[in-house]
C-alpha positions in Angstrom: 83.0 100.2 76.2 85.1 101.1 73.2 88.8 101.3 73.7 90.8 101.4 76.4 91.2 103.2 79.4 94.2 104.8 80.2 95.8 107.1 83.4 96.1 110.7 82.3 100.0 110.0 81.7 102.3 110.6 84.1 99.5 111.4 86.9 95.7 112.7 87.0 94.2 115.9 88.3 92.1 117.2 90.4 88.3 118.6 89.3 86.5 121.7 90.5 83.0 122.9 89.5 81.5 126.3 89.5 77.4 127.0 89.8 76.6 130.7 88.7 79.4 133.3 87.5 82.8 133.0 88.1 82.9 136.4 88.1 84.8 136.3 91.9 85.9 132.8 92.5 89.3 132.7 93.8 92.7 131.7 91.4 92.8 127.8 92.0 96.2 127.8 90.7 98.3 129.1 93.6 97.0 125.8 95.7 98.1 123.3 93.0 101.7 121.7 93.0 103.4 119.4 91.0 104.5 115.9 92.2 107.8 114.0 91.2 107.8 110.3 91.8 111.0 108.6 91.4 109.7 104.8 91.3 110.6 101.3 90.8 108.1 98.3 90.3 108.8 95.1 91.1 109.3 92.3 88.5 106.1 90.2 88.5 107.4 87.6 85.8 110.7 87.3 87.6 110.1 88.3 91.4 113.6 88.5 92.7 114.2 91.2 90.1 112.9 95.2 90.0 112.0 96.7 87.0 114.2 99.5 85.7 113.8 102.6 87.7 111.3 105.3 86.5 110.9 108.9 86.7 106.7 110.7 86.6 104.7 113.6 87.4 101.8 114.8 88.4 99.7 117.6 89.9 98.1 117.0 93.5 96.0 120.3 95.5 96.7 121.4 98.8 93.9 120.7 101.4 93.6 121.5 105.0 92.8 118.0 106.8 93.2 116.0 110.0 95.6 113.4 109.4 94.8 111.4 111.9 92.1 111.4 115.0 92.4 113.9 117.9 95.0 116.3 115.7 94.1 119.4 114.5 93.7 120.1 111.1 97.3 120.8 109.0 98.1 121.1 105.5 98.2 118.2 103.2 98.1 117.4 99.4 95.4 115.7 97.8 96.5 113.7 94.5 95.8 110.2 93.0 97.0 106.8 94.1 98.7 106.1 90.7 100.6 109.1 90.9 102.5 107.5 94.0 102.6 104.1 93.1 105.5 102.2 94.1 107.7 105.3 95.1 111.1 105.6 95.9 111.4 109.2 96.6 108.8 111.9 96.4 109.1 115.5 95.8 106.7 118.3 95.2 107.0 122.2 93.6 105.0 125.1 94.2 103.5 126.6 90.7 107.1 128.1 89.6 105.2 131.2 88.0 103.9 132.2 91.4 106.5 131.0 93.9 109.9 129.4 93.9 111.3 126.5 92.1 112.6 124.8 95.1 111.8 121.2 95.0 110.5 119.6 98.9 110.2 115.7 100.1 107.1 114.6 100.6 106.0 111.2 101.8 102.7 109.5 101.5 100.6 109.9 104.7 97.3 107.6 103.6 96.3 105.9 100.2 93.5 103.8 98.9 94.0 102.4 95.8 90.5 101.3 95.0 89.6 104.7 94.8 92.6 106.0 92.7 93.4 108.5 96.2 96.2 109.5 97.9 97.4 111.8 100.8 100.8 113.5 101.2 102.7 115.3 103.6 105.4 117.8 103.3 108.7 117.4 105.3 108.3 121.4 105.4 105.3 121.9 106.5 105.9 125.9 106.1 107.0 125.0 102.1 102.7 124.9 101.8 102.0 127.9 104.4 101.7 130.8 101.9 99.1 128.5 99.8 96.0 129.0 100.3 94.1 125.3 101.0 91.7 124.4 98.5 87.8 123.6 99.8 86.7 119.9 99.2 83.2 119.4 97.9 80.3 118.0 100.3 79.8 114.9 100.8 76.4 114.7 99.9 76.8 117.1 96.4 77.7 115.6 93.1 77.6 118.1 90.7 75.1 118.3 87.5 75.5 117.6 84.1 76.6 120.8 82.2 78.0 122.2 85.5 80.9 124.3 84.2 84.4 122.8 85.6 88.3 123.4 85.6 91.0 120.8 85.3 94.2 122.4 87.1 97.1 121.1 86.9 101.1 120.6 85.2 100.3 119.1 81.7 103.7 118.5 79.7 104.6 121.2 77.5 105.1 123.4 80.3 106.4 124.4 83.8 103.5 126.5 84.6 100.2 125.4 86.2 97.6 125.1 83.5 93.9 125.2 83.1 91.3 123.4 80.9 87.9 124.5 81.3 84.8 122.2 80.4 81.4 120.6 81.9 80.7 118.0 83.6 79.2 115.4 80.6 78.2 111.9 82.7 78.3 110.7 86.6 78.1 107.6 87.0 80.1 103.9 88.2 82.8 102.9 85.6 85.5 101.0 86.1 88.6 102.1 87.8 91.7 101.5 85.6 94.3 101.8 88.4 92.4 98.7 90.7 90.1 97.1 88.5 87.1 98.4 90.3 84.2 99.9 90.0 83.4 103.0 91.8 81.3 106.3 91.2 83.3 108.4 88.8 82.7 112.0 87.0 83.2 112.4 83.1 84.6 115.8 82.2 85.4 117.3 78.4 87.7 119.5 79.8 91.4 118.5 78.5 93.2 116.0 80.9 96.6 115.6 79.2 100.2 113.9 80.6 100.8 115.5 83.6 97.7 116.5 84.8 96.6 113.2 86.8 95.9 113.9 90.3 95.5 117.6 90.3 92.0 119.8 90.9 88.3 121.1 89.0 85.6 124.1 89.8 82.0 125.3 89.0 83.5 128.7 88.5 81.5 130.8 91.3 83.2 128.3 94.3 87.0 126.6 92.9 85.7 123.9 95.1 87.5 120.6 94.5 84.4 118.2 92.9 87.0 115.2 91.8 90.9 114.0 91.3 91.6 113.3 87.7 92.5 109.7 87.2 92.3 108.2 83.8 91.1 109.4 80.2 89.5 107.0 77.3 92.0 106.6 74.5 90.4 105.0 71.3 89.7 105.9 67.6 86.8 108.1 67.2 86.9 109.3 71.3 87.6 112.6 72.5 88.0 115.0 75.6 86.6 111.8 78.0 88.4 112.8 81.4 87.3 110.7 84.5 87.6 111.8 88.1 86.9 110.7 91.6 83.7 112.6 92.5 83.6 114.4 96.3 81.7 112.2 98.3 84.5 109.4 98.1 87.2 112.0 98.1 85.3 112.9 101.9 84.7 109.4 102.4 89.1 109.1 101.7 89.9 111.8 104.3 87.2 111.1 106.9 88.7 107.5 107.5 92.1 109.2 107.4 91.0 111.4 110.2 89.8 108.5 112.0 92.6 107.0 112.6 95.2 107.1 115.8 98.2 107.3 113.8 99.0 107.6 109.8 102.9 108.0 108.8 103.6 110.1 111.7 107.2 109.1 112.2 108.4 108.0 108.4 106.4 104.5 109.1 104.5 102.6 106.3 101.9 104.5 104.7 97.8 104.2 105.9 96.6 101.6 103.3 93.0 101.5 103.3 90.3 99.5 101.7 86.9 99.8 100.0 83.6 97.7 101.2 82.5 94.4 99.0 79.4 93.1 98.6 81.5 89.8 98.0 79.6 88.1 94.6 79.1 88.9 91.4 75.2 89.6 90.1 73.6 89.7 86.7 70.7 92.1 85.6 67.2 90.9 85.6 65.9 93.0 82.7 64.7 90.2 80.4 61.2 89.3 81.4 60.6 85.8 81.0 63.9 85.5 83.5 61.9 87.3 86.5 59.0 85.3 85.4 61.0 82.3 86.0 61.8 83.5 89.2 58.3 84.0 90.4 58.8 88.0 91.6 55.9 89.1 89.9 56.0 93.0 89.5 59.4 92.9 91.8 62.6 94.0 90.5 66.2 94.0 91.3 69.6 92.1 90.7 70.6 88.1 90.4 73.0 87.2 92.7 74.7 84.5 90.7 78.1 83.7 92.6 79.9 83.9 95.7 83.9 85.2 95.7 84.3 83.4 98.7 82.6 79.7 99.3 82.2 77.0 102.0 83.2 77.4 105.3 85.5 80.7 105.1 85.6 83.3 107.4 84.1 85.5 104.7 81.5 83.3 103.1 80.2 82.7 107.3 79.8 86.5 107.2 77.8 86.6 104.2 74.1 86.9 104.1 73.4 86.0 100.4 73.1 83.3 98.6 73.8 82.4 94.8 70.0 82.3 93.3 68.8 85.1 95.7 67.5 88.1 94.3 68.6 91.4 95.6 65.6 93.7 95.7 67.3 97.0 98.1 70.4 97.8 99.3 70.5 99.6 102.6 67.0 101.3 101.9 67.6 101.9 98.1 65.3 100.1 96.0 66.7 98.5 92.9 65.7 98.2 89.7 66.3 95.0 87.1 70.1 97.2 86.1 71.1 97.5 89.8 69.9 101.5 89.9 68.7 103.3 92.8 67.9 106.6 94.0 71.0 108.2 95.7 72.1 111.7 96.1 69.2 113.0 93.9 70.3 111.1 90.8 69.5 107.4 89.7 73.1 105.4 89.9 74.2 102.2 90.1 74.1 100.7 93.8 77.5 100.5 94.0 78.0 104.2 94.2 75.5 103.7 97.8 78.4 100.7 98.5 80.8 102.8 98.7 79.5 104.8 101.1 79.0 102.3 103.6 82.5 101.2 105.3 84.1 97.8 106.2 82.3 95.9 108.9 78.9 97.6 108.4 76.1 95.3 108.5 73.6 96.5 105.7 70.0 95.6 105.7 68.9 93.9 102.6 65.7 92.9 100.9 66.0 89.9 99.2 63.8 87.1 97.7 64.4 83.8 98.1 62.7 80.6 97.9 60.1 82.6 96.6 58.9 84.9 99.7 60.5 88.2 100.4 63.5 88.8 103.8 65.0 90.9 105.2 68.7 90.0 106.2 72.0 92.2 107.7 74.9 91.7 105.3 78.6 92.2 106.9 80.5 94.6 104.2 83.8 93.1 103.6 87.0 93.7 101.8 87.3 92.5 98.5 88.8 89.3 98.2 89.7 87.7 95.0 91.3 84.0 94.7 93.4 86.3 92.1 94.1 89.4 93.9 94.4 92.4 91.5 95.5 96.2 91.7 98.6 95.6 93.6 100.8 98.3 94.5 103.6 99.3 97.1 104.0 95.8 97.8 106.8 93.3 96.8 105.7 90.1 94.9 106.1 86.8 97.2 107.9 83.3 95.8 109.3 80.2 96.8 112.4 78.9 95.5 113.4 75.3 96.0 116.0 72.5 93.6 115.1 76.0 91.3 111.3 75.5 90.9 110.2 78.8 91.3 106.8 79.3 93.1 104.5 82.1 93.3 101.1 83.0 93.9 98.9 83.9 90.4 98.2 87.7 90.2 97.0 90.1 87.6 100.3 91.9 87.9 101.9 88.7 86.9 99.1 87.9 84.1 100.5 92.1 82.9 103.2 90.1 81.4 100.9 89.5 78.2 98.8 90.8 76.0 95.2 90.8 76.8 94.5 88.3 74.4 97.5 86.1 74.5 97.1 84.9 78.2 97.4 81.2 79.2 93.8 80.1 78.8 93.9 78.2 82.2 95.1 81.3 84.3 92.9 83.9 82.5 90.2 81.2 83.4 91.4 81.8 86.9 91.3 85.4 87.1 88.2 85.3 85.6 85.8 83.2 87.4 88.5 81.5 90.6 87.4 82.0 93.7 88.1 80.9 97.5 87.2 78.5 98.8 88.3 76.4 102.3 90.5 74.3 100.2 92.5 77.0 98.4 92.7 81.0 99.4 95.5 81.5 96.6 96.3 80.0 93.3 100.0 78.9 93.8 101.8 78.0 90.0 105.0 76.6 89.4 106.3 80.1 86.9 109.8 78.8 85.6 112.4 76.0 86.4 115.9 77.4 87.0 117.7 74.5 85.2 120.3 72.0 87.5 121.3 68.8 87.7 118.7 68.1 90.6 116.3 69.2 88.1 117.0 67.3 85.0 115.1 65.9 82.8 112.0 68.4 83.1 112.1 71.6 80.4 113.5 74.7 81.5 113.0 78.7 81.9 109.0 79.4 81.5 107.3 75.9 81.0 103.7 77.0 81.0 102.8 78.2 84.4 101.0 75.2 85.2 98.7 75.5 88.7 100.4 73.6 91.6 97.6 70.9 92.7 99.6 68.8 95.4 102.3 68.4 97.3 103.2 64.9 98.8 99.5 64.0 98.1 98.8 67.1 100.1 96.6 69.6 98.3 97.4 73.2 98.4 95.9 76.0 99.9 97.9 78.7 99.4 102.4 80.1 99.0 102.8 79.6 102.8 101.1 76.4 102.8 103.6 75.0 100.2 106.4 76.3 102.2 105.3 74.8 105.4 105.0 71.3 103.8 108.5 71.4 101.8 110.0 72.7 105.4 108.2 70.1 107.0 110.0 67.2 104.5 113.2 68.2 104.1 113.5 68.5 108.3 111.7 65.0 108.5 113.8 62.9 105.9 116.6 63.3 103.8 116.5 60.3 101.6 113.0 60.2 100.3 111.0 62.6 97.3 109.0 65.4 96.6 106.6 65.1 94.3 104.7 68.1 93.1 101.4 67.7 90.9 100.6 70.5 88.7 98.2 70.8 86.4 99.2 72.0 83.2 96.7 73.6 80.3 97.1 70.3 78.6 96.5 68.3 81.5 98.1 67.1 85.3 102.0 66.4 85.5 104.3 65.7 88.1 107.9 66.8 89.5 109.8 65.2 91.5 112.5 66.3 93.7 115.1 64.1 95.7 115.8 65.3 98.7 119.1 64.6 99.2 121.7 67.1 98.2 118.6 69.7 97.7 120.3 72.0 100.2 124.0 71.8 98.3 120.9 72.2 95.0 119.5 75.5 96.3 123.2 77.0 97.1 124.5 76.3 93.5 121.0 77.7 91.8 121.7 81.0 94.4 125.2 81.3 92.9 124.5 80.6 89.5 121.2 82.3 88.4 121.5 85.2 91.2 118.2 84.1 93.3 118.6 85.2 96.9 118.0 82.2 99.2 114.1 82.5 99.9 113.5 79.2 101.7 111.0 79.9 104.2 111.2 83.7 102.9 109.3 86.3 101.5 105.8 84.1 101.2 103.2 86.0 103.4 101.1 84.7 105.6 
């Protein structure tokens, strides 16, 4: 891919498309409002701290949906999960050249950040009764290349709703920017500009919504390369939404849902003499070449596949040596059929292996990452103690550099870690708050080294670290801690007395501003 990706600044918005004239479809405009997200992200790098707070917009369609099972159908707004992202306050305006300019709290009902969606509700529900809901399009409809569409939505420069018009140019799996992912996306030429993210698109003759906005290619030599969540996950979005007993009905914690994972990473079988090595003849599909998870997990006992197997279909959808299949009457990648499947679905899947072909039921699963990635809405969990400062390894932490200036050993991690029964999280040491219970080992960021051991006792995740330094300092107050890390030139050790480490973590709370997180804020 050349260049980078980046979110349609400031939010994304939603795509219609038309087939035939649009001579009589409807004025999209007057169901399109403009979001204002008053945010603050946490501090990755230094995890007691918030980053400086942030003001955004973006654009986001009113919908008629149920928002949860059993209710009837009420108005909602359809935008992108970036557009929400670690909010403070929300607030959203009706098109100011068609209504008022009064401003109304929203809050977010359901979001999924895999697929770049989100779900809000007005405080005022009758603030979205003289709009007209917008149609989703069907789940089983993507639309074709050339397909006239409509970006709507509140692009800076201006306070009134806009519209670009283009066609629809590719449809296909890329990756989502927001989590990382990859997920069955539309390309659009029509202008997505700062603003516009999570707002709607049309094939003239309906104004049905085909796709939220959600990121644009930025690079020398690219233009007009819009992206946007196509329909059938937008249905897949609110039909788990609708499933549920209860989303955000009293002001409670947003519905968070997830995406299914085939739960390894595969190669392409395209060069010959590789399937010839593999004995499968005239058969064609995908190497499965690692597991995420490994051993005797929860996850890897619920896997099916194996590392050498070859996957030849995926829930009835034969694959060729790229991973392609037929699926709603277009050849796409098979992680576009994936996604239609939820969590907990056990797929059937033709495999060979040990040189015959099976049949085998796979349990989808969430994603799960030694490293986890696309975190949002959530604070960052650490462990302070004599003012080591412990955390798990994230990509949100790994933010805090250039691409290409990363520690080798933690992009190594992010890369190719995975879990396994010995270690669900990668735990590192990130700085040494500098005391006279730690002297004598460098201070402030000292490399990031992976914590390997604790008393001899290796480490399997944050909590696990916390348990066993709990554990000590309750058991004996004369005696060590010893900490072996593993730095990128090599192991090390810390040591820690244990006496006077309470007085220790009271003087580093004073001094450097850390609230006391002893046996705090480390998840599960």
């Amino acid at each position: 891919m050349l260049g980078r990706v980046r979110f349609a600044a400031r939010g994304r918005p939603v795509l219609a498309f038309v087939r035939g004239s649009a001579t009589n479809a409807r004025d999209p405009r007057d169901a399109v409002v403009k979001i204002f997200n008053t945010r603050q992200r946490p501090g990755w790098t230094v995890p007691w701290q918030d980053q400086p707070v942030e003001s955004s917009t973006g654009s986001g369609a009113v919908i008629s949906t149920r928002v949860r099972r059993g209710c009837s159908e009420q108005r909602a707004v359809l935008t992108a999960a970036h557009v929400v992202a670690d909010s403070r306050h929300l607030q959203v305006q009706r098109t100011n050249d068609r209504f008022g300019g009064e401003k109304f709290h929203a809050r977010i009902a359901a979001v999924c950040h895999e697929t770049d969606l989100a779900l809000l509700l007005v405080d005022q529900p009758q603030a979205l009764e003289a709009m007209q809901p917008l149609e989703v399009g069907l789940a089983n409809e993507l639309p074709r290349v050339f397909d006239k569409v409509r970006v709507v939505g509140y692009p800076v420069g201006g306070d009134a709703c806009s519209v670009t018009e283009g066609v629809v140019s590719r449809v296909e799996v890329q990756e989502y920017s927001h989590s990382l992912r990859a997920g069955l996306a539309l390309t659009v030429d029509a202008a997505i500009n700062s603003g516009n993210s999570g707002g709607p698109v049309v094939d003239a003759a309906t104004s049905r919504i085909i796709g939220v906005a959600f990121q644009k290619m930025v690079a020398r030599g690219v233009e007009l390369q819009g992206h946007a969540v196509p329909a059938p996950l937008i249905q897949r979005f609110l039909e788990d939404v609708s499933g549920e007993d209860k989303v955000n009905s009293d002001e409670a914690s947003p519905l968070s849902l997830q995406m299914p994972s085939l739960g390894c990473d595969y190669q392409s079988l395209e060069p010959v003499a590789l399937r010839r090595s593999l004995g499968l003849g005239s058969r064609v599909g995908i190497l499965v070449s690692r597991l995420h998870s490994v051993g005797g997990t929860k996850a890897h006992q619920e896997l099916a596949l194996c590392p050498g197997d070859v996957l030849l279909a995926f829930n009835g959808h034969e694959l060729d040596e790229l991973g392609f299949c037929e699926l709603l009457g277009r050849r796409l990648h098979f992680a576009a059929a994936r996604d239609l499947c939820r969590i907990g679905a056990s797929v059937p899947l033709q495999i060979w292996r040990d040189g015959q072909n099976q049949l085998v039921h796979h349990v989808l699963q969430p994603a799960r990452h030694l490293v986890p990635r696309g975190q949002y809405d959530v604070r960052p969990r650490y462990f302070v103690v004599g003012g080591l400062v412990f955390q798990p390894l994230s990509h949100e932490y790994l933010q805090g550099w250039n691409a290409n200036e990363r520690p080798a050993h933690l992009q190594d991690l992010f890369q190719g870690g995975h879990v396994t029964p010995e270690r669900n999280e990668a735990v590192i040491l990130a700085q040494v708050l500098a005391d006279e219970i730690n002297a004598g080992y460098d201070s402030g960021w000292v490399g990031a080294p992976i914590v390997q051991s604790v008393d001899g006792e290796t480490i399997k995740s944050l909590a696990h670290l916390v348990e066993i330094v709990q554990s000590r300092q309750h058991q004996d107050s004369s005696g060590c801690l010893a900490f072996d890390v593993r730095m990128s030139g090599g192991p090390f050790r810390i040591v820690l007395p244990l006496d006077g480490l309470d007085d220790a973590d009271q003087r580093i709370s004073s001094i450097y501003g850390v609230p006391r997180t002893l046996g705090l804020n480390v998840g599960p």
